[in-house]
OpenMM code with the backbone's topology and positions (N, CA, C; nanometers):
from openmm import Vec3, app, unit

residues = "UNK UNK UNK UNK UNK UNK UNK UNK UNK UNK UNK UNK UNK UNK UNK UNK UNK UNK UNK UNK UNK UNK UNK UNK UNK UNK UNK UNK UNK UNK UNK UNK UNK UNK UNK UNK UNK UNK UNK UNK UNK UNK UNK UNK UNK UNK UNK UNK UNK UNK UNK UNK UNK UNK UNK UNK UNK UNK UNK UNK UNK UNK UNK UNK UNK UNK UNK UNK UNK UNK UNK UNK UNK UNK UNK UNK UNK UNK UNK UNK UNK UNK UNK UNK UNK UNK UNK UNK UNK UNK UNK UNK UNK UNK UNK UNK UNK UNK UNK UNK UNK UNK UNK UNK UNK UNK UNK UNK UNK UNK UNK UNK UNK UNK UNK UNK UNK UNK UNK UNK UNK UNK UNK UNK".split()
positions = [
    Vec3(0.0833, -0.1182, 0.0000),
    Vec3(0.0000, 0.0000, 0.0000),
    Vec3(0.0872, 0.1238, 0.0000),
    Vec3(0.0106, 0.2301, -0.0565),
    Vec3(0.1036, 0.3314, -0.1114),
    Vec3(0.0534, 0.4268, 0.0312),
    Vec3(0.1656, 0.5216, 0.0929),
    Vec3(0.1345, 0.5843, 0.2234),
    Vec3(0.0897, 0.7092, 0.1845),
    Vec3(-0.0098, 0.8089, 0.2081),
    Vec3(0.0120, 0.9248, 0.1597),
    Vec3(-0.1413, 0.9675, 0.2190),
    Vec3(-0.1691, 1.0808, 0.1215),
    Vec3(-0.2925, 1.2082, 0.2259),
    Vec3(-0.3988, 1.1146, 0.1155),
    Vec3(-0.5087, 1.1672, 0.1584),
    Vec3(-0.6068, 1.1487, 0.0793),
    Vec3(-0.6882, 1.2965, 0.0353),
    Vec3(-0.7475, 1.2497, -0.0660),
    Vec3(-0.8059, 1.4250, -0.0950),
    Vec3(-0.9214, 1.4823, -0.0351),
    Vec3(-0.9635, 1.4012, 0.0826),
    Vec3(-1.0285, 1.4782, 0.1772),
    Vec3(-0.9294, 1.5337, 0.2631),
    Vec3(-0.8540, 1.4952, 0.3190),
    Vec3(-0.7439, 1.5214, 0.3996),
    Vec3(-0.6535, 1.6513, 0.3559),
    Vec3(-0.6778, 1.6986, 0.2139),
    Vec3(-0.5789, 1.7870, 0.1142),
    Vec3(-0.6689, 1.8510, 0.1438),
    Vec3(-0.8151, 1.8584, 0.1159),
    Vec3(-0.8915, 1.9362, 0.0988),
    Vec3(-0.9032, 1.9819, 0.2861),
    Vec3(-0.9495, 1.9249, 0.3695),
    Vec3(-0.9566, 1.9812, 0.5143),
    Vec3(-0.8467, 2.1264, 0.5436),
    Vec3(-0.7404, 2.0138, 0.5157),
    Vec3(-0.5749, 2.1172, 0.5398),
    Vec3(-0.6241, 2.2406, 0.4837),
    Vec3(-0.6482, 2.2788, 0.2963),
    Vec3(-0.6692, 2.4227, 0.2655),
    Vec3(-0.7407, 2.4275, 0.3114),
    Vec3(-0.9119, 2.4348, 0.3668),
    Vec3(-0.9703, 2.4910, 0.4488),
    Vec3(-0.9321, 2.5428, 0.5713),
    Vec3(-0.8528, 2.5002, 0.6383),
    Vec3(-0.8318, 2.5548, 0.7365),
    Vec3(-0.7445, 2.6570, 0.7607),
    Vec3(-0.6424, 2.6093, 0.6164),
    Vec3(-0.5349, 2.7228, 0.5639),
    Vec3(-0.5702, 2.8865, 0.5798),
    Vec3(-0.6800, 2.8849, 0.4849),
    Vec3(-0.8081, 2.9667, 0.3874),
    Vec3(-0.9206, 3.0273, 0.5732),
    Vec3(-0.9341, 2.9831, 0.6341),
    Vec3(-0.9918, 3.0303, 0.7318),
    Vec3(-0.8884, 3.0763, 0.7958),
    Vec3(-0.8066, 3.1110, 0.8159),
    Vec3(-0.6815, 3.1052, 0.8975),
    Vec3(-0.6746, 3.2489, 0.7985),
    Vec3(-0.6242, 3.2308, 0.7064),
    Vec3(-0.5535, 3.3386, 0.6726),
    Vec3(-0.6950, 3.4833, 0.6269),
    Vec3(-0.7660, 3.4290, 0.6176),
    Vec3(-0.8988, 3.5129, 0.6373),
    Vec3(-0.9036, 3.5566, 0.7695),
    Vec3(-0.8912, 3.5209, 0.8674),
    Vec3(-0.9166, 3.5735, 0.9880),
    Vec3(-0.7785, 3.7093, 0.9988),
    Vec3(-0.7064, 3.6707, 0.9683),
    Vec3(-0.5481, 3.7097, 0.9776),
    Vec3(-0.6076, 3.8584, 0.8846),
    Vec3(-0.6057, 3.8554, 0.7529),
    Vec3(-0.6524, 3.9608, 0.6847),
    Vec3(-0.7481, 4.0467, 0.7224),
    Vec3(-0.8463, 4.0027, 0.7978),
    Vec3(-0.9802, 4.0557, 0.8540),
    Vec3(-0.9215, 4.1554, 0.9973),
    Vec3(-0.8387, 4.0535, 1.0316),
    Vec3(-0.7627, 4.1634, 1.2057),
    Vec3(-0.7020, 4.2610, 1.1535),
    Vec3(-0.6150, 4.2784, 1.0234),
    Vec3(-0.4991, 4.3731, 1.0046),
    Vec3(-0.6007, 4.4689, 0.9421),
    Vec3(-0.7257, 4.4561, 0.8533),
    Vec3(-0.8105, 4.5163, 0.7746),
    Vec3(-0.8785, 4.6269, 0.8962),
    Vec3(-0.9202, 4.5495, 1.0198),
    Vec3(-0.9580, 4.6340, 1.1152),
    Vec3(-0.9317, 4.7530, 1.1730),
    Vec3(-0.7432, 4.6744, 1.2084),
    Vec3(-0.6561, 4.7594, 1.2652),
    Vec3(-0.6269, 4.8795, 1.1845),
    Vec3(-0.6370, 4.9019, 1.0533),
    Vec3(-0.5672, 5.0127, 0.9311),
    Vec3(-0.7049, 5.1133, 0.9603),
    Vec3(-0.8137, 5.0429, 0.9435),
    Vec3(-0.9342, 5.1373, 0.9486),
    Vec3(-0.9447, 5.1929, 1.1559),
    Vec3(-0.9364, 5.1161, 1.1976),
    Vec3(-0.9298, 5.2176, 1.3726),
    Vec3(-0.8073, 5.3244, 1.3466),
    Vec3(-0.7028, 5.2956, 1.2850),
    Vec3(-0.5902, 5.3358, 1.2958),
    Vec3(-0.6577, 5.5044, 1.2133),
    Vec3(-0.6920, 5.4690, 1.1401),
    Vec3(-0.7654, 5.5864, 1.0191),
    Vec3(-0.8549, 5.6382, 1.0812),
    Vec3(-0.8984, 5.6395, 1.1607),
    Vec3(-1.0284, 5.6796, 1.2550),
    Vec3(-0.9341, 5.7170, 1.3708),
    Vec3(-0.8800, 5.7168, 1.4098),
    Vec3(-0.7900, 5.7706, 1.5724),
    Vec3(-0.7221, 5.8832, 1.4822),
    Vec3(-0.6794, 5.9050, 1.3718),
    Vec3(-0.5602, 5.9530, 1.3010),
    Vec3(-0.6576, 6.0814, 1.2594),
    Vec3(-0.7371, 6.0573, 1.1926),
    Vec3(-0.8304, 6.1976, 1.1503),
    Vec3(-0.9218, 6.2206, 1.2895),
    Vec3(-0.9375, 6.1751, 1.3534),
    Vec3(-0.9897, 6.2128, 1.5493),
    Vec3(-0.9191, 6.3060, 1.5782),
    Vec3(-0.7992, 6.2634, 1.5660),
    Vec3(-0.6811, 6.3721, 1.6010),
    Vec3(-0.6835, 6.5124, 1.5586),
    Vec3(-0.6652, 6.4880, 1.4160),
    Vec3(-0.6443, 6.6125, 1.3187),
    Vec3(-0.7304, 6.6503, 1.3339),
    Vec3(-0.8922, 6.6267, 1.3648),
    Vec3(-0.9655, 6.7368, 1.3936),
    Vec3(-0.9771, 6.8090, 1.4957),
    Vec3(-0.9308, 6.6927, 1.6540),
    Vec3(-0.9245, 6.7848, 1.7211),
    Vec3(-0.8577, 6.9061, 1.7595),
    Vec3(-0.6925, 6.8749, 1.6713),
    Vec3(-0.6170, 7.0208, 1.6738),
    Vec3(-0.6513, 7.1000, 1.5826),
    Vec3(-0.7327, 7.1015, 1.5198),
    Vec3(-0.8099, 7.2484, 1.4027),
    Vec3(-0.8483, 7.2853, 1.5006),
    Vec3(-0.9454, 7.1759, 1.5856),
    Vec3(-1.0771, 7.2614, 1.6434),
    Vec3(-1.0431, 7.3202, 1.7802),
    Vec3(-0.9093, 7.2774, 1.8272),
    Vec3(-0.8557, 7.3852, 1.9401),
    Vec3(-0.8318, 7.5262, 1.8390),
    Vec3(-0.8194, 7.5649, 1.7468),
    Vec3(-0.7338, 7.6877, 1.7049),
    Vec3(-0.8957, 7.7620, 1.7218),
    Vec3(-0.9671, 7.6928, 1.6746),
    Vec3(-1.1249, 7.7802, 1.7209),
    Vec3(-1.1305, 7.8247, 1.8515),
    Vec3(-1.1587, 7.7521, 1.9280),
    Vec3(-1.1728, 7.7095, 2.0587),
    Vec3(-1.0956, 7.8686, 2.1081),
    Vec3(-0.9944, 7.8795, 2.0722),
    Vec3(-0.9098, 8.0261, 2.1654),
    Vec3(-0.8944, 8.0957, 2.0427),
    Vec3(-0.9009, 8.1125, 1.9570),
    Vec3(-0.9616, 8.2397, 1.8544),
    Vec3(-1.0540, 8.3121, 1.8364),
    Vec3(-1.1350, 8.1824, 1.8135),
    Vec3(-1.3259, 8.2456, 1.7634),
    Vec3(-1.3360, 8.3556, 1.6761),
    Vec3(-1.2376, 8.3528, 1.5818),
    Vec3(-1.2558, 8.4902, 1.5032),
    Vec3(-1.2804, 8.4146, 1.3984),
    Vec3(-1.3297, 8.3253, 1.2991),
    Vec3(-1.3702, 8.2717, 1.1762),
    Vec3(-1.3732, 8.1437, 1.2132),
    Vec3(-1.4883, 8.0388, 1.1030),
    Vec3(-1.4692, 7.8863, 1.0658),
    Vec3(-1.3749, 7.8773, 0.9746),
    Vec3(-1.2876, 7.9717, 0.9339),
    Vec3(-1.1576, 7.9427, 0.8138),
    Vec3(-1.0549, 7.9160, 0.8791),
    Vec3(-0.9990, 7.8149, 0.8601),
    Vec3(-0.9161, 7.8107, 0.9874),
    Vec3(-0.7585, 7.8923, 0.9254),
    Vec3(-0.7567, 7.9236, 0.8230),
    Vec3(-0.6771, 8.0222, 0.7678),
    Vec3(-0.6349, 8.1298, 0.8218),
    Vec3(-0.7575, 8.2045, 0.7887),
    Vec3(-0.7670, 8.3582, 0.8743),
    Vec3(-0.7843, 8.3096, 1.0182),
    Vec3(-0.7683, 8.2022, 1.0643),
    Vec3(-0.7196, 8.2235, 1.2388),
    Vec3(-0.5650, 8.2196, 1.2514),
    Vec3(-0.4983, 8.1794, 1.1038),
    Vec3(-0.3653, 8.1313, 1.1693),
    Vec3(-0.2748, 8.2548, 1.0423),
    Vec3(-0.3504, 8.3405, 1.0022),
    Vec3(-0.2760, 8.4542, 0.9438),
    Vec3(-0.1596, 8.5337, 0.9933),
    Vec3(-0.2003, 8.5128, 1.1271),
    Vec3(-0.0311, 8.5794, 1.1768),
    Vec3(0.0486, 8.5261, 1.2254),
    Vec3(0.0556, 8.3831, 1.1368),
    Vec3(0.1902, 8.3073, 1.1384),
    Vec3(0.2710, 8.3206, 0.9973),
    Vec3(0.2243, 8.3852, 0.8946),
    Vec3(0.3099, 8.4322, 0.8206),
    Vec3(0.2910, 8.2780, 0.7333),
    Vec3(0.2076, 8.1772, 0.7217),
    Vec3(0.2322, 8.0901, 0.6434),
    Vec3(0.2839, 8.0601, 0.5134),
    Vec3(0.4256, 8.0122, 0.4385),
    Vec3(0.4596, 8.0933, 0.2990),
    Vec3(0.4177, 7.9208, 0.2125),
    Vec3(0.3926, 7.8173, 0.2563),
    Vec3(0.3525, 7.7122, 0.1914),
    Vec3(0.2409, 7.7044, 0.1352),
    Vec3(0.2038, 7.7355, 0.0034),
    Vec3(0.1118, 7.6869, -0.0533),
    Vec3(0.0051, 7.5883, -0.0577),
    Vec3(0.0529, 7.4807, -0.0191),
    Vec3(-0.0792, 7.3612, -0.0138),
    Vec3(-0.0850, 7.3404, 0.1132),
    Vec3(-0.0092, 7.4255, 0.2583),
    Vec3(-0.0294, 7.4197, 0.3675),
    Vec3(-0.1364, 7.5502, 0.3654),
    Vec3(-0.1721, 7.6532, 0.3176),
    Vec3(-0.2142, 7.7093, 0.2963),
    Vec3(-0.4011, 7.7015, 0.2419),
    Vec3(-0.4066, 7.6225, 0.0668),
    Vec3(-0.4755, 7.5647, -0.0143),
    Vec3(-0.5584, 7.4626, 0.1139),
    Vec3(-0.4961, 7.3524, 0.1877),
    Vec3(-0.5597, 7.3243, 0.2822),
    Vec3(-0.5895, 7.3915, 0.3914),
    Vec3(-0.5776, 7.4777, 0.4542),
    Vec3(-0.6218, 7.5487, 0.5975),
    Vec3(-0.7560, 7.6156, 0.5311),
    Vec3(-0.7904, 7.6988, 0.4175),
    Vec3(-0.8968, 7.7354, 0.2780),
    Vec3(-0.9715, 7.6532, 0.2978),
    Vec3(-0.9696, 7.5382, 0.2509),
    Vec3(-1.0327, 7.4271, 0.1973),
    Vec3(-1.1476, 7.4105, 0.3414),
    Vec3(-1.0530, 7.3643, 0.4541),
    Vec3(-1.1314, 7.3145, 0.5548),
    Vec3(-1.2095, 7.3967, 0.6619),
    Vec3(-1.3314, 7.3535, 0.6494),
    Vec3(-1.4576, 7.4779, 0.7054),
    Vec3(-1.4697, 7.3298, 0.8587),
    Vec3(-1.4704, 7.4644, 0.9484),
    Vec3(-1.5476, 7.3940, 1.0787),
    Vec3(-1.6691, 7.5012, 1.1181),
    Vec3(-1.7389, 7.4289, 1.1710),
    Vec3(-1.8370, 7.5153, 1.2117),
    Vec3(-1.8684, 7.5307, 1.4023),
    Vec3(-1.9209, 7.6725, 1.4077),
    Vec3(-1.8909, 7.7005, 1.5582),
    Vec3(-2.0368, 7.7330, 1.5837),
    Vec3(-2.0860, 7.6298, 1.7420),
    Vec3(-2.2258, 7.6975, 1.7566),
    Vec3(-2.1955, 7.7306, 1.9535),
    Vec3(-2.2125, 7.8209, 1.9519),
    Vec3(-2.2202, 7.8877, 2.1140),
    Vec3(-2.3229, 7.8561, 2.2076),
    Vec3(-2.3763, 7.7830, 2.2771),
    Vec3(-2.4736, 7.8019, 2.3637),
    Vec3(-2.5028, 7.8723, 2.5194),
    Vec3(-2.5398, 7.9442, 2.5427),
    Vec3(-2.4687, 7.9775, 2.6930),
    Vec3(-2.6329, 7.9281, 2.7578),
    Vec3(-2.5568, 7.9024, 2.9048),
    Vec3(-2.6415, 7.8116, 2.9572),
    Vec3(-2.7427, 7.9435, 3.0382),
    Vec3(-2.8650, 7.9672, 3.1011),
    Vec3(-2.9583, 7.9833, 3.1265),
    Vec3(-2.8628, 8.0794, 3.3015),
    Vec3(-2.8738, 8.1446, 3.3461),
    Vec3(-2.8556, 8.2203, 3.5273),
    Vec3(-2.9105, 8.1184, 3.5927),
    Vec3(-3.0714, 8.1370, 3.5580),
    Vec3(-3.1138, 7.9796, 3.6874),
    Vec3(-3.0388, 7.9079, 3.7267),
    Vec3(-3.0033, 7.8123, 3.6060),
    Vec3(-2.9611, 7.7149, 3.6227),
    Vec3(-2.8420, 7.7063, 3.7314),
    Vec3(-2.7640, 7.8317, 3.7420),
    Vec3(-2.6430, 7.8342, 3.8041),
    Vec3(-2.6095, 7.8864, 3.9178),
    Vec3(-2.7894, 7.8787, 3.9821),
    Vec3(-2.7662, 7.9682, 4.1219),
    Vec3(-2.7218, 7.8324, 4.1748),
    Vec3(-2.7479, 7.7321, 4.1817),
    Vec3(-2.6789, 7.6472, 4.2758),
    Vec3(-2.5564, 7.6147, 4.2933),
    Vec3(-2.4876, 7.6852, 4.2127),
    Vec3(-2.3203, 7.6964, 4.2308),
    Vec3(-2.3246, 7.8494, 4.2088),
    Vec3(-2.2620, 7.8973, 4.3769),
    Vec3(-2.2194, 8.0048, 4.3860),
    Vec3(-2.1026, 8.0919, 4.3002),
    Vec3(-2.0015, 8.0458, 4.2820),
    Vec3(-1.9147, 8.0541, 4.2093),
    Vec3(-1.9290, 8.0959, 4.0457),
    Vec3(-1.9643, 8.0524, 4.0103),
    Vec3(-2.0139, 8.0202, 3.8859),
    Vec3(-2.0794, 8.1425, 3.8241),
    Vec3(-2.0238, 8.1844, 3.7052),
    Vec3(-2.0950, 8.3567, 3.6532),
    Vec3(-2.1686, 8.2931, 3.5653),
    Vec3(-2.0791, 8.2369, 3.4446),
    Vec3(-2.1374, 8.1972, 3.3427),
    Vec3(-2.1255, 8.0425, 3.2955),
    Vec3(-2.1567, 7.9343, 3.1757),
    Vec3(-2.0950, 7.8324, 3.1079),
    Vec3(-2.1191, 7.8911, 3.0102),
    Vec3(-2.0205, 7.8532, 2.8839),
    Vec3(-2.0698, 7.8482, 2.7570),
    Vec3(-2.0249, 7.7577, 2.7060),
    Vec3(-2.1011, 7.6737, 2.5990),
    Vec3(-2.0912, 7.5320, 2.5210),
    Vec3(-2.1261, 7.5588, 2.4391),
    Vec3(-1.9265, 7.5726, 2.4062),
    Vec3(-1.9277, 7.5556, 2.2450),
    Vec3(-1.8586, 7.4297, 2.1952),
    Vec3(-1.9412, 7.4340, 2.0750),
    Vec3(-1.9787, 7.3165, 2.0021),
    Vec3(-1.8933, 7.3208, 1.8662),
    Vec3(-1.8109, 7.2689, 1.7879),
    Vec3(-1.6938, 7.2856, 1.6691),
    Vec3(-1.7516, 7.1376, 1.6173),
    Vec3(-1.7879, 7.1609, 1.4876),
    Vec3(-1.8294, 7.0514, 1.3999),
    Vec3(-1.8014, 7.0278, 1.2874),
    Vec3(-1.7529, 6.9426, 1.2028),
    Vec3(-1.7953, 6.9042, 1.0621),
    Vec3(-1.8498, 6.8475, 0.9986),
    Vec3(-1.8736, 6.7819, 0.8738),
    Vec3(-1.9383, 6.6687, 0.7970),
    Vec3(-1.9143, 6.5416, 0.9333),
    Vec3(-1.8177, 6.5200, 0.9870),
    Vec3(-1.7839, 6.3668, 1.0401),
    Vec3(-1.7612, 6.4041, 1.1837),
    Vec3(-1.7083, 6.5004, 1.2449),
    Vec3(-1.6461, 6.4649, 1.3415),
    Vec3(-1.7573, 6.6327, 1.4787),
    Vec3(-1.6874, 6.6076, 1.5921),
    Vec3(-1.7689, 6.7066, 1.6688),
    Vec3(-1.7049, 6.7069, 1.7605),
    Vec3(-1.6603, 6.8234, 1.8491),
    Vec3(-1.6054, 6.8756, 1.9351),
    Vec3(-1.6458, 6.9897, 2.0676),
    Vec3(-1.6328, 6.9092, 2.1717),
    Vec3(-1.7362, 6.9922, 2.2690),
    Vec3(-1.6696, 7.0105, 2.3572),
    Vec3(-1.6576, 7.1737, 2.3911),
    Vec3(-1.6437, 7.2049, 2.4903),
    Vec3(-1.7011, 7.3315, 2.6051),
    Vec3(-1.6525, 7.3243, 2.7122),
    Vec3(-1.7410, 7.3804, 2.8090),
    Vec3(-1.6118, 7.5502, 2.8900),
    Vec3(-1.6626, 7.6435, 2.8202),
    Vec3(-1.6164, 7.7646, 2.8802),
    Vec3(-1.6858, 7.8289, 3.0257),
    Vec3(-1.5702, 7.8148, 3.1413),
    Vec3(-1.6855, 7.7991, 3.2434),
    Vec3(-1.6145, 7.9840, 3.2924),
    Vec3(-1.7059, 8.1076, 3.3013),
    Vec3(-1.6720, 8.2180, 3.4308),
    Vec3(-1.7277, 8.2116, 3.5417),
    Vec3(-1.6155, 8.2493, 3.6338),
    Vec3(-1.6272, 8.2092, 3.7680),
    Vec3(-1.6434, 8.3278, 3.8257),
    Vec3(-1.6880, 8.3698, 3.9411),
    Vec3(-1.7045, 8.5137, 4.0139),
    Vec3(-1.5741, 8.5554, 4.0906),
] * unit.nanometer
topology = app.Topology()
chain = topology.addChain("A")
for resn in residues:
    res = topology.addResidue(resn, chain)
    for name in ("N", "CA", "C"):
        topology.addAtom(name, app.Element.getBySymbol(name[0]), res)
């Protein structure tokens, strides 16, 4: 008798090959897209600080004009990208129960994808 695999046995092996390396592709496929999602998280949140202590335009250009920028497509992009700013200030009532406390304001920095919140608090 001749010793050897049989072709169920050939066939099991690539299956399991083939699931194996599917799983493998599927983890690294994950990791590139979180990675792409933490990476533009980022970049928006440092636009949306330059709002945050400017508040003089959604261009984020004309906030950073008096840095003298001489790069062109550093430029072409700061143009390009619009954030948007919404102010809410919170209500007096609400804030007699903290003595301290003059004002909040919650502002809000948004785009197509992403959103940024924060809380401007005056104190007495």
């Amino acid at each position: 008798m001749k010793k050897g695999f049989t072709l169920i046995e050939i066939m099991v092996a690539v299956v399991i090959v083939m699931i194996a390396t599917f799983s493998v592709l599927n983890l690294s496929s994950n990791t590139k897209y979180l990675f792409n999602l933490i990476t533009k998280n980022n970049e928006f949140s440092l636009k949306a600080s330059i709002l945050v202590n400017e508040k003089k335009s959604s261009n984020l250009y004309e906030n950073l004009i008096d840095f003298n920028i001489t790069n062109d497509d550093i430029i072409h992009t700061l143009k390009k990208e619009k954030l948007y700013v919404k102010i809410i200030q919170d209500s007096k009532e609400e804030l007699k129960e903290f003595s301290l406390l003059k004002e909040i304001k919650k502002i809000k920095i948004y785009n197509k994808t992403n959103q940024l919140t924060v809380y401007e608090v005056d104190i007495k």
